[in-house]
C-alpha positions in Angstrom: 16.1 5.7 17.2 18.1 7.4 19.9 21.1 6.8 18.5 24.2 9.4 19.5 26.1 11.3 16.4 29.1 12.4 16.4 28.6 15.6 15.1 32.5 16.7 15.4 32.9 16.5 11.9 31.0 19.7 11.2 33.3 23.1 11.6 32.2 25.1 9.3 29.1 26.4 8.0 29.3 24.3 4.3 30.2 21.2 6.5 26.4 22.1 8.4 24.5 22.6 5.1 26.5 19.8 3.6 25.2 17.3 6.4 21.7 19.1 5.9 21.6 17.6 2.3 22.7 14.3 3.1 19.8 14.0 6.1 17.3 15.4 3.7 18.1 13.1 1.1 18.3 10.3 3.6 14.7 11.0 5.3 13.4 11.0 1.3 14.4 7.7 0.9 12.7 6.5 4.3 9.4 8.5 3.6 9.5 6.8 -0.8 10.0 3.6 1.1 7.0 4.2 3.6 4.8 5.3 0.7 5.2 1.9 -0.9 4.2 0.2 2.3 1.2 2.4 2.7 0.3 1.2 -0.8 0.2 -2.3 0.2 -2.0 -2.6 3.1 -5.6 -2.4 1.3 -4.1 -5.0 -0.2 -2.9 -7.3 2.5 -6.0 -6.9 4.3 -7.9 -8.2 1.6 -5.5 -10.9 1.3 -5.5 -11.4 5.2 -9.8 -10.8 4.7 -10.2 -13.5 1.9 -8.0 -16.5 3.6 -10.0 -16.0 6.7 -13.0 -16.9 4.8 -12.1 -19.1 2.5 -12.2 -22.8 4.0 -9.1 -25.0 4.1 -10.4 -27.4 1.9 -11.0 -24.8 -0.8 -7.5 -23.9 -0.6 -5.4 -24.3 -4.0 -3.7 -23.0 -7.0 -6.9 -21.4 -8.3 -7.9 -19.9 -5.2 -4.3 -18.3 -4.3 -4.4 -17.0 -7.9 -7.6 -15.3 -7.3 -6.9 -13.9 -4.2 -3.4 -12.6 -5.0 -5.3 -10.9 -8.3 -8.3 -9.2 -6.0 -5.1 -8.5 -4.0 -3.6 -6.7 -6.4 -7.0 -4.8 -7.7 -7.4 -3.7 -4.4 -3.9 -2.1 -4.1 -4.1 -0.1 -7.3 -8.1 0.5 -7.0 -6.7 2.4 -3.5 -3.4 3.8 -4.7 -2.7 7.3 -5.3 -0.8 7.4 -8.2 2.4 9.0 -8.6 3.1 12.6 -10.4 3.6 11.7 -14.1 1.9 8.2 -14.2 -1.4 7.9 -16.1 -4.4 5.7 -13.6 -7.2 4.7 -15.5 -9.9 6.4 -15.5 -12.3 3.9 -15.4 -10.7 2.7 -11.8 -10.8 6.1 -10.4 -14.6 6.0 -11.0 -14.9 2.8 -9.5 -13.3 4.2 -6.5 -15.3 7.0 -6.2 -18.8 5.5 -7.4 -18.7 3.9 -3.5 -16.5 0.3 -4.3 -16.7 -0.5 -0.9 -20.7 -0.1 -1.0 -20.1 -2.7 -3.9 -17.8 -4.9 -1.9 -20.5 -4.7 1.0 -23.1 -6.1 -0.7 -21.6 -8.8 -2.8 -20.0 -9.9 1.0 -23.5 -9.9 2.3 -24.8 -11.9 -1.2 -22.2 -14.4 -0.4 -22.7 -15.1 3.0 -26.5 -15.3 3.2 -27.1 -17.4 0.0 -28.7 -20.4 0.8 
């Protein structure tokens, strides 16, 4: 990150507010790209969550498939969504009826059946 620039280029006042634009669209880019990352972790940590339970021997196609589709629930069930794109609403009440209160106690029904 501490990289030197040669900022000899700039002589003028249009060159300054030229190379303004440029790092303004540049740090866009880097903050769209970070959004999408953000989007992914609830995600991944489900992922990461459900193969630590899940035995080795209950490993498969089926299994992967479900995970990867929780894995994907998650991520738009905790998603802001974008200006101009449509959620559902039945997800955002979901989300705000207390999902993880949901999560919680079908985790603890799981691991205390008998």
């Amino acid at each position: 990150m501490n990289k030197r620039t040669d900022w000899s280029n700039i002589d003028s006042l249009a060159d300054l507010q030229r190379e303004q634009r440029r790092l303004r669209a540049c740090i866009q880019v880097q903050e769209k790209d970070l959004r999408q990352r953000v989007k992914q972790v609830p995600g991944e940590l489900f992922q990461a969550g459900a193969n630590a339970i899940v035995p080795g021997f209950l490993a498969g196609k089926i299994t992967s498939s479900a995970i990867g589709l929780g894995k994907n629930l998650v991520m738009k069930l905790f998603s802001k969504k974008e200006e101009g794109e449509n959620g559902s609403p039945l997800l955002g009440a979901a989300g705000k009826m207390g999902l993880f209160t949901l999560l919680k106690v079908g985790f603890n029904a799981f691991m205390h059946r008998k």
